[in-house]
C-alpha positions as CSV (number, residue, x, y, z in Angstrom):
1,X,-0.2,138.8,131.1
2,X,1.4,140.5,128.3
3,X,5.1,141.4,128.1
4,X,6.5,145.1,127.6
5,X,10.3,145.4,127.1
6,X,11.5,148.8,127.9
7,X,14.3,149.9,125.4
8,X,14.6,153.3,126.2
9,X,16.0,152.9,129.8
10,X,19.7,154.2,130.8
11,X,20.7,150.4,131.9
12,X,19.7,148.6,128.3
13,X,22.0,150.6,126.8
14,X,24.9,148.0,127.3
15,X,22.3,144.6,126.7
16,X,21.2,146.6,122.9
17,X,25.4,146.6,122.7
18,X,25.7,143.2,123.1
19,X,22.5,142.3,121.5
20,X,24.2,143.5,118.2
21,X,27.5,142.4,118.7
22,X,26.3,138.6,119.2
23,X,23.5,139.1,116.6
24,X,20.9,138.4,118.1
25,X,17.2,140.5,117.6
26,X,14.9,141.9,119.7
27,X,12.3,139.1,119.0
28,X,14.7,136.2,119.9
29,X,15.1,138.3,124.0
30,X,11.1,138.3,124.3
31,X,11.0,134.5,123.1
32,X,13.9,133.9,125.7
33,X,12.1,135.5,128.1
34,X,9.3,133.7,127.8
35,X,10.5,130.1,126.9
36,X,13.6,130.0,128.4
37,X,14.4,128.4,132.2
38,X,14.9,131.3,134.6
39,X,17.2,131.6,137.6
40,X,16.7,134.5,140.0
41,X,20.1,135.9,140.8
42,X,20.4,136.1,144.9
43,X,22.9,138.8,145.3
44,X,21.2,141.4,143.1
45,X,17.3,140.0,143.2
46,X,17.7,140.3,138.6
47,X,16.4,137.0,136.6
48,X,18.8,134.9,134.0
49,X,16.6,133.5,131.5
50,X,19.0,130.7,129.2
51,X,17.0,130.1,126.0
52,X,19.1,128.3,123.2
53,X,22.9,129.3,122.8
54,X,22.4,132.6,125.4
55,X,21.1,133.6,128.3
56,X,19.5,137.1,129.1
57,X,19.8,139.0,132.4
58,X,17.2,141.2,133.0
59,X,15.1,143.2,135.8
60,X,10.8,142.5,135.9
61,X,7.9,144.8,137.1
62,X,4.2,143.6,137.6
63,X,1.5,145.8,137.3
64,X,-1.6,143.7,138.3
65,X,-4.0,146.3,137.9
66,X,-3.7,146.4,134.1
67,X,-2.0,142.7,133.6
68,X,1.3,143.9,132.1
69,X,5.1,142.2,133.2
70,X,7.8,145.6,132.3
71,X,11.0,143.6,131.5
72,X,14.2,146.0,131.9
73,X,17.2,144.0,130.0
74,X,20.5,144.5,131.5
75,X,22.9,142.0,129.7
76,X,23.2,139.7,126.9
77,X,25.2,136.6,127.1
78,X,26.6,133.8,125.2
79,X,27.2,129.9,126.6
């Protein structure tokens, strides 16, 4: 299934913010996404991926019909 990460949304305005102030690049959230161990959050239903030294909160969408996973990021952080 391949990945799409949607920058443009309202909500990863604040997860781009702390993308750059922690320095870490667009290519390092997909391989968190896809490598790291995930933890679905039970009071708001988002997914905590923790890849390396962060961890990446974000929201998912599956479209089946053309085999594509929408990833909306919502934070960035740092353990």
């Amino acid at each position: 299934m391949k990945i799409k990460v949607n920058w443009e949304h309202k909500r990863v305005k604040h997860a781009l913010e702390r993308m750059w102030l922690r320095g870490i690049s667009s290519e390092d959230i997909i391989t968190a996404i896809r490598r790291g161990q995930k933890r679905k959050q039970m009071t708001s239903g988002l997914i905590e991926s923790f890849y390396s030294y962060f961890s990446v909160i974000y929201d998912e969408l599956f479209f089946k019909d053309i085999a594509l996973q929408k990833i909306y990021p919502v934070t960035v952080k740092i353990w």
